[in-house]
Every structure is written in C-alpha cells, then in structure tokens.
FIKOLTI-971845 format. One record per residue (C-alpha): residue in one letter; residue number from 1; chain; x, y, z. Coordinates in steps of 0.5 Angstrom, whole numbers. Example, Ala and Ser with C-alpha at 12.3 -4.5 7.8 and 13.67 -1.06 7.14 Angstrom:
<site><residuo>A</residuo><num>1</num><cadena>A</cadena><xx>25</xx><yy>-9</yy><zz>16</zz></site>
<site><residuo>S</residuo><num>2</num><cadena>A</cadena><xx>27</xx><yy>-2</yy><zz>14</zz></site>
***
This chain:
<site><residuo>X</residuo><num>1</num><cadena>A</cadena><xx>0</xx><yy>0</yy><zz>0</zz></site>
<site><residuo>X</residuo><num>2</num><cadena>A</cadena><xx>5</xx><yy>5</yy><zz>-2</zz></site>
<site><residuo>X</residuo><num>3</num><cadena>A</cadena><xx>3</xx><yy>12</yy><zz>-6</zz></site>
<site><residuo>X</residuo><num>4</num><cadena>A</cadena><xx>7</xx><yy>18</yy><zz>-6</zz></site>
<site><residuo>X</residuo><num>5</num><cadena>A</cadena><xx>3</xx><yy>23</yy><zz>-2</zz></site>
<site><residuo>X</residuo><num>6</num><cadena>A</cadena><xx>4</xx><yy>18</yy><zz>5</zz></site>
<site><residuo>X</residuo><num>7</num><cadena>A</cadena><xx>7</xx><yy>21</yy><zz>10</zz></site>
<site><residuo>X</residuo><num>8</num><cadena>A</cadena><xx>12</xx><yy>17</yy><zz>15</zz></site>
<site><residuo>X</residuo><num>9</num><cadena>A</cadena><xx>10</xx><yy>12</yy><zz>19</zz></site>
<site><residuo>X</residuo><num>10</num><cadena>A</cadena><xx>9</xx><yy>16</yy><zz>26</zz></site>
<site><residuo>X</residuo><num>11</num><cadena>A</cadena><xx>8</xx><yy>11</yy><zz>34</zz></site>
<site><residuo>X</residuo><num>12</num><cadena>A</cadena><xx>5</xx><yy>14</yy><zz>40</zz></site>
<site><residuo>X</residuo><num>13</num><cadena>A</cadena><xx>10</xx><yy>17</yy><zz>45</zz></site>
<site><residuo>X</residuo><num>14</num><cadena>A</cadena><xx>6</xx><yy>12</yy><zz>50</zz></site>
<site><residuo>X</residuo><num>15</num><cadena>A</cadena><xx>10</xx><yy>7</yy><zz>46</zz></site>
<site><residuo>X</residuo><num>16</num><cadena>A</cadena><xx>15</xx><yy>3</yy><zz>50</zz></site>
<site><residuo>X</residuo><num>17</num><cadena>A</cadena><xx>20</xx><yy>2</yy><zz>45</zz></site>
<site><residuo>X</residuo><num>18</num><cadena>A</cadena><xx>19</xx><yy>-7</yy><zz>46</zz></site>
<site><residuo>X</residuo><num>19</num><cadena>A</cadena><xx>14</xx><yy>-7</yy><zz>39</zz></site>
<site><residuo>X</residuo><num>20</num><cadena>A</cadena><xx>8</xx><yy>-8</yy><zz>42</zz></site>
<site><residuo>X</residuo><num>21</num><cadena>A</cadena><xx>5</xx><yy>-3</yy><zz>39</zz></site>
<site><residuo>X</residuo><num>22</num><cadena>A</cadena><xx>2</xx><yy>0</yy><zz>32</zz></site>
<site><residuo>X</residuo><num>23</num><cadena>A</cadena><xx>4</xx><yy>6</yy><zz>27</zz></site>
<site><residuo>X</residuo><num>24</num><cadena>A</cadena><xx>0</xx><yy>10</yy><zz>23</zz></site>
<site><residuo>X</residuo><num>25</num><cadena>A</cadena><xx>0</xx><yy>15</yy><zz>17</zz></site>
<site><residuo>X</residuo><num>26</num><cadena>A</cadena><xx>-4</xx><yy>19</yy><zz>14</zz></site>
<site><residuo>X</residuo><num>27</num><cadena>A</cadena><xx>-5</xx><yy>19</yy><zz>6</zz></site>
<site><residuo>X</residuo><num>28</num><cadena>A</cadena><xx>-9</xx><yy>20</yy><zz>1</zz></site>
<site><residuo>X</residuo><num>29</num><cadena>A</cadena><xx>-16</xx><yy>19</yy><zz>4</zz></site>
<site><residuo>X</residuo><num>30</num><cadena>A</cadena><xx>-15</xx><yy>16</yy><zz>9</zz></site>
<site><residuo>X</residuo><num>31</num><cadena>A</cadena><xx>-10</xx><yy>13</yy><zz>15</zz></site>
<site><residuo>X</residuo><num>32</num><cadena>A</cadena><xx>-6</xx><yy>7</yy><zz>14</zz></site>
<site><residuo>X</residuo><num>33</num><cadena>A</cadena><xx>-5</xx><yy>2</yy><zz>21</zz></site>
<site><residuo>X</residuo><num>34</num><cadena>A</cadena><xx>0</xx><yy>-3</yy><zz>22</zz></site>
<site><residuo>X</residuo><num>35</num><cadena>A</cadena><xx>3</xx><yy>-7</yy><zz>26</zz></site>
<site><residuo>X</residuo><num>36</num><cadena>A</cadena><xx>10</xx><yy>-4</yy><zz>28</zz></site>
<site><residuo>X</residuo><num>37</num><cadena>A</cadena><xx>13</xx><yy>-11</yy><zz>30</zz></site>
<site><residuo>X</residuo><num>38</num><cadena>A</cadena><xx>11</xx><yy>-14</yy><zz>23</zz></site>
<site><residuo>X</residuo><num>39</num><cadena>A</cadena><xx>13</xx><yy>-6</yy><zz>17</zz></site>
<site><residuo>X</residuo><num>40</num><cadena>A</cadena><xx>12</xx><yy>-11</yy><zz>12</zz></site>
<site><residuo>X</residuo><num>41</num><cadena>A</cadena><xx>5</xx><yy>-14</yy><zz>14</zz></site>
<site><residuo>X</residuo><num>42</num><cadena>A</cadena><xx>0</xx><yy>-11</yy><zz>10</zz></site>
<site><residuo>X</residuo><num>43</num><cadena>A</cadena><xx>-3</xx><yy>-5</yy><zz>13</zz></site>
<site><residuo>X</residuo><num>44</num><cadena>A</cadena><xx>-11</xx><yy>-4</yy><zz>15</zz></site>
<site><residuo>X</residuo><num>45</num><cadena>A</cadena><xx>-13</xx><yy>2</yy><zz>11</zz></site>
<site><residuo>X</residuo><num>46</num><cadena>A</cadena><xx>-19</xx><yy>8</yy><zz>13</zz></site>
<site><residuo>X</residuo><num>47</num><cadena>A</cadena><xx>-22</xx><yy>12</yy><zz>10</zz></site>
<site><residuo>X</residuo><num>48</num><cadena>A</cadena><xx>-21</xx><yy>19</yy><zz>14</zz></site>
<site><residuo>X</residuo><num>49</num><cadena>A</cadena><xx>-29</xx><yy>18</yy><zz>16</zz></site>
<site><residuo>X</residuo><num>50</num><cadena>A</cadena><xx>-28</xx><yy>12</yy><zz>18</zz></site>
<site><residuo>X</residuo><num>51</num><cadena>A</cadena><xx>-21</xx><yy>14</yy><zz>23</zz></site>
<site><residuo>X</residuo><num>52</num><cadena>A</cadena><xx>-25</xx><yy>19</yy><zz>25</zz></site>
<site><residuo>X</residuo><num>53</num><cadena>A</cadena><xx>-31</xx><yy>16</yy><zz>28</zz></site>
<site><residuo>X</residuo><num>54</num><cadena>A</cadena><xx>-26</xx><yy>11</yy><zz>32</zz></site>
<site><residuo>X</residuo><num>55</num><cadena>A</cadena><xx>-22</xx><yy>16</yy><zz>34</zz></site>
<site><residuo>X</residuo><num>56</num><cadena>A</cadena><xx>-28</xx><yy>20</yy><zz>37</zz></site>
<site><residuo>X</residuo><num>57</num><cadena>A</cadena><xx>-30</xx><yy>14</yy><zz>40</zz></site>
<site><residuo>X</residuo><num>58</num><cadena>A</cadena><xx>-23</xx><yy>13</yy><zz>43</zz></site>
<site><residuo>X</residuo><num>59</num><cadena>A</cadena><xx>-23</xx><yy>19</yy><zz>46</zz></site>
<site><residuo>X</residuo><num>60</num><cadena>A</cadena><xx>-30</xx><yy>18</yy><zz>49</zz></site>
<site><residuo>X</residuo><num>61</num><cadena>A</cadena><xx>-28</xx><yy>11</yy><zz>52</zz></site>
<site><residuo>X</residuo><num>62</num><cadena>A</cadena><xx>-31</xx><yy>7</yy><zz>48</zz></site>
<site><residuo>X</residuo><num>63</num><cadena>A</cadena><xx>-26</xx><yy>2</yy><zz>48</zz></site>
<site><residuo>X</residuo><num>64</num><cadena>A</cadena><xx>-24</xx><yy>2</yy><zz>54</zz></site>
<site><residuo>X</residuo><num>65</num><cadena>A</cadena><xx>-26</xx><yy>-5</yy><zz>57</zz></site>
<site><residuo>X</residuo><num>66</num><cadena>A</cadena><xx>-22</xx><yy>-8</yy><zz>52</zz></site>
<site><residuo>X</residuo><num>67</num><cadena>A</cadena><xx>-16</xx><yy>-5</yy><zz>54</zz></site>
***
C-alpha cells in the first residue's frame, strides 16, 4: 500500500519501544495502521471518516474494556 502522498509512519509517544505497538500514517484519503512488529504486513487502510469515528469513540472511552 505504497503511494507517494503517504507521510511517514509515526508511533504514539505512549509506546515502549519493545514493538508492542501499532504505527500509523496519513495518505490520500485516509489512514493506514500496521503493526510495528510486522512493517512488511499489509496494513489496515481507513478512509478518514472511518478513522474519525473510531477515534472519536476512543476518546470518548468506548473501547476501553478491551484494554
């Protein structure tokens, strides 16, 4: 999933260095997620309304009994 608008691939600060966590990038419509421990994995791709609603529900806590 390589196109050349892509931005480079970014980790949350929250990360602990030990590849237990996912990166993320913006690109042409949307948002690519992949799993740091795996870069050559395919990624999950997201349109932005797509990202947007799963990160308003984030923020809103929504998700956090999985956690």
């Amino acid at each position: 999933m390589t196109d050349n608008s892509s931005t480079t691939w970014i980790k949350a600060s929250a990360s602990s260095g030990a590849g237990q966590c996912v990166e993320m990038r913006r690109r042409a419509g949307g948002v690519d997620v992949r799993d740091s421990k795996h870069p050559e994995a395919p990624a999950l791709s997201f349109t932005n309304a797509e990202f947007a609603a799963w990160l308003d529900g984030a923020k809103k806590g929504e998700f956090d009994h999985l956690a």
